[in-house]
Backbone as CSV, one residue per row, in Angstrom:
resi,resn,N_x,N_y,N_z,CA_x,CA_y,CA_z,C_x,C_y,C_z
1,UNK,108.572,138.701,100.578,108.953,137.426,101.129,109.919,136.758,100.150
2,UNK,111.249,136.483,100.521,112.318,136.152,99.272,112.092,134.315,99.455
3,UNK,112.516,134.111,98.658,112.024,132.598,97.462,113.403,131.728,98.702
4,UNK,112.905,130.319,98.996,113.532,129.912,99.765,114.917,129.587,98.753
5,UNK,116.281,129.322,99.645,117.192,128.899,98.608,117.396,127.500,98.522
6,UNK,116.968,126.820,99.568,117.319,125.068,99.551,116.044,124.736,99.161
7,UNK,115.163,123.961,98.141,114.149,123.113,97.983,114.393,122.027,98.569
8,UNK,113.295,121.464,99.246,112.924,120.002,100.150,112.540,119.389,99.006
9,UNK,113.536,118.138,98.914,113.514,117.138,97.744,113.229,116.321,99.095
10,UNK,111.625,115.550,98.509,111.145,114.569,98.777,111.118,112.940,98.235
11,UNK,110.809,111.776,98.692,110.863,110.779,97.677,109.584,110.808,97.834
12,UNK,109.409,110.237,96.155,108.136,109.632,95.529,107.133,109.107,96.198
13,UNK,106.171,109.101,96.430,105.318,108.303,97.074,104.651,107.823,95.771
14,UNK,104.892,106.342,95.822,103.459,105.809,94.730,102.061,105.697,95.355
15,UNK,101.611,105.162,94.649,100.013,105.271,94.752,100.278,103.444,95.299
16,UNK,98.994,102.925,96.199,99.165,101.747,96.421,99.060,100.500,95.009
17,UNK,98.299,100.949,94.370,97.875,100.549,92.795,98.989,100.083,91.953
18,UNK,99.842,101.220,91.973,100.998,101.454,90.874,102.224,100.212,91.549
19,UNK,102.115,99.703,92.767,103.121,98.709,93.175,103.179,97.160,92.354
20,UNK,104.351,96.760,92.280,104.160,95.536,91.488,103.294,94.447,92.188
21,UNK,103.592,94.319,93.274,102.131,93.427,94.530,101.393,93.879,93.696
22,UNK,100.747,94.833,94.187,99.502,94.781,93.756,99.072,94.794,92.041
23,UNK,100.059,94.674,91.269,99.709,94.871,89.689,99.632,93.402,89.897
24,UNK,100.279,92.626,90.306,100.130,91.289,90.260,99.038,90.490,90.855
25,UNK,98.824,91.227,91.736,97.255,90.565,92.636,95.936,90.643,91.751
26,UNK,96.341,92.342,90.722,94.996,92.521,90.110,95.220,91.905,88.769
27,UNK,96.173,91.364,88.126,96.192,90.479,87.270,95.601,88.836,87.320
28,UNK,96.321,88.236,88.293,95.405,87.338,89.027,93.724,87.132,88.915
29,UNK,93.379,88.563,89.598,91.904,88.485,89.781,91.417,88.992,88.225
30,UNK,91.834,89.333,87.533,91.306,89.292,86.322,90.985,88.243,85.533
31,UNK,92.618,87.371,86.033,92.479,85.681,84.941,90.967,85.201,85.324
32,UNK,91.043,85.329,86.817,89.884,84.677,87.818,88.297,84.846,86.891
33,UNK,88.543,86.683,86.555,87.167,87.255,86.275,86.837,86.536,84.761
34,UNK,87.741,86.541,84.219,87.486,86.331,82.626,86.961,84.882,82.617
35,UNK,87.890,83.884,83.254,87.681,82.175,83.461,86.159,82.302,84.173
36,UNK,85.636,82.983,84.994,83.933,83.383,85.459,83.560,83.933,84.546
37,UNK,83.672,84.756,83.622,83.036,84.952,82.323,82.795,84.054,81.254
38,UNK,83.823,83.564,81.004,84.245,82.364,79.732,83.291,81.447,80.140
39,UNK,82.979,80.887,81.657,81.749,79.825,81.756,80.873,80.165,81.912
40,UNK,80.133,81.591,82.162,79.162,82.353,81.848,78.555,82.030,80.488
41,UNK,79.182,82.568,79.520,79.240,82.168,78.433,79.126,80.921,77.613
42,UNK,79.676,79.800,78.042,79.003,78.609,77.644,78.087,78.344,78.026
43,UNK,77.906,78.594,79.553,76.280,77.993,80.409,75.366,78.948,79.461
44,UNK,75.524,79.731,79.036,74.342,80.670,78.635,73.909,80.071,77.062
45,UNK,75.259,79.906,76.648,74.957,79.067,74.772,74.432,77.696,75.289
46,UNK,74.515,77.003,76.146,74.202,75.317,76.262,72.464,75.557,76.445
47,UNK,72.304,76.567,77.491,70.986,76.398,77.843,70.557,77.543,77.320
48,UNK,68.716,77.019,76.107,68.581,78.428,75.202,67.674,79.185,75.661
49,UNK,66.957,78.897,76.929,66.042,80.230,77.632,67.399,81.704,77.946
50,UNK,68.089,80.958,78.025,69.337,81.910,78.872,70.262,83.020,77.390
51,UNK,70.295,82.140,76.564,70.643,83.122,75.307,70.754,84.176,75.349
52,UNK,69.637,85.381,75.661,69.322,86.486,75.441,70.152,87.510,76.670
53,UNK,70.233,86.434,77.589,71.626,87.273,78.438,72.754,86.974,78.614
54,UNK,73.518,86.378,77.316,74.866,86.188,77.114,75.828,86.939,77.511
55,UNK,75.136,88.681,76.939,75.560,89.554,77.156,76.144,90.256,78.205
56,UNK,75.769,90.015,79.380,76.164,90.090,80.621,77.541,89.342,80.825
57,UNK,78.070,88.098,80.723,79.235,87.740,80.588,79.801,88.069,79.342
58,UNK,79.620,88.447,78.321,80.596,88.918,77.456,80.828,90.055,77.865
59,UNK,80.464,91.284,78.778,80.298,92.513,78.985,81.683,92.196,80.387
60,UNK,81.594,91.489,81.140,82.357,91.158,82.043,83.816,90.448,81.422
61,UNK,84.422,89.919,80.723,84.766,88.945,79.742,85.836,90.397,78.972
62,UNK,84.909,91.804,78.758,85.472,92.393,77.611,86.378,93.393,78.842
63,UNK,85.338,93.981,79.567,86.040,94.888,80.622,87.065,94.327,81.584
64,UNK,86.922,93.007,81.816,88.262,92.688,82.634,88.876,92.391,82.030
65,UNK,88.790,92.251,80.474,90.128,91.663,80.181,91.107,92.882,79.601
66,UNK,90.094,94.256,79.356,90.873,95.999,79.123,91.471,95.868,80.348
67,UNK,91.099,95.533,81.768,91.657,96.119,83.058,92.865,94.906,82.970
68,UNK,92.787,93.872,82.474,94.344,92.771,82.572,95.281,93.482,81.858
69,UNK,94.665,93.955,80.064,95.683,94.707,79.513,96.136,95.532,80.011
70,UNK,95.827,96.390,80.391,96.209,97.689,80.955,97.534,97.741,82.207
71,UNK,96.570,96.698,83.248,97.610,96.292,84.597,98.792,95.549,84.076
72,UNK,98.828,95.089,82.983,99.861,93.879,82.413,100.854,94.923,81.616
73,UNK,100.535,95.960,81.070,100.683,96.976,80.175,101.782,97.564,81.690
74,UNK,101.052,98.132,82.675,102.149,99.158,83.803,102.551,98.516,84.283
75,UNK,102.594,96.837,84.520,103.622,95.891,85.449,104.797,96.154,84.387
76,UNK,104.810,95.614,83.415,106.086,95.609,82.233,106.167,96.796,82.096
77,UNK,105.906,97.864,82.061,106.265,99.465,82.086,107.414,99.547,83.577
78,UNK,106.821,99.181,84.822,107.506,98.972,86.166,109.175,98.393,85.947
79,UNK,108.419,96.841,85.343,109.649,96.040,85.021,111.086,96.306,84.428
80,UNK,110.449,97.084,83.458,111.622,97.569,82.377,112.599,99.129,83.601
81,UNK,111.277,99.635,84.021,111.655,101.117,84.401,112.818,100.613,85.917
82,UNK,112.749,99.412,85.951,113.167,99.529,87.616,114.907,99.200,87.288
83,UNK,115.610,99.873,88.354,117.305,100.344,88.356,117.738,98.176,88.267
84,UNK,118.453,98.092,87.808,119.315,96.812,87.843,119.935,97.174,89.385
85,UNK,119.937,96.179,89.966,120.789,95.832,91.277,122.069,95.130,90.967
């Protein structure tokens, strides 16, 4: 069976994720998550039965704010990478 001679050049399909919409939507909901953490976190230091599960909003607090870096990290990766018009 001989090797075709024209290859089918396709375009890119991104992933829905990798679009700037949506890097921006999930940045958003991160500020959202962390600002719900951050008062997690005081309500839990003000009132001291609650102390012992601080941890739960700092745990929320640490992981959304890796998932802001990260999404904030491939929006400006996007930004830079995209053709000047």
């Amino acid at each position: 069976m001989p090797i075709k001679a024209k290859p089918i050049f396709r375009k890119v399909v991104y992933p829905f994720y990798d679009t700037e919409t949506a890097c921006i939507i999930i940045i958003i909901i991160m500020l959202l998550v962390i600002l719900f953490g951050i008062t997690g976190i005081v309500v839990a230091i003000e009132n001291s039965p609650y102390i012992g599960y601080i941890w739960v909003p700092v745990l929320i607090v640490l992981l959304s704010s890796v998932v802001f870096i990260l999404e904030s990290i491939r929006f400006i990766k996007h930004y830079i990478d995209r053709p000047s018009k």
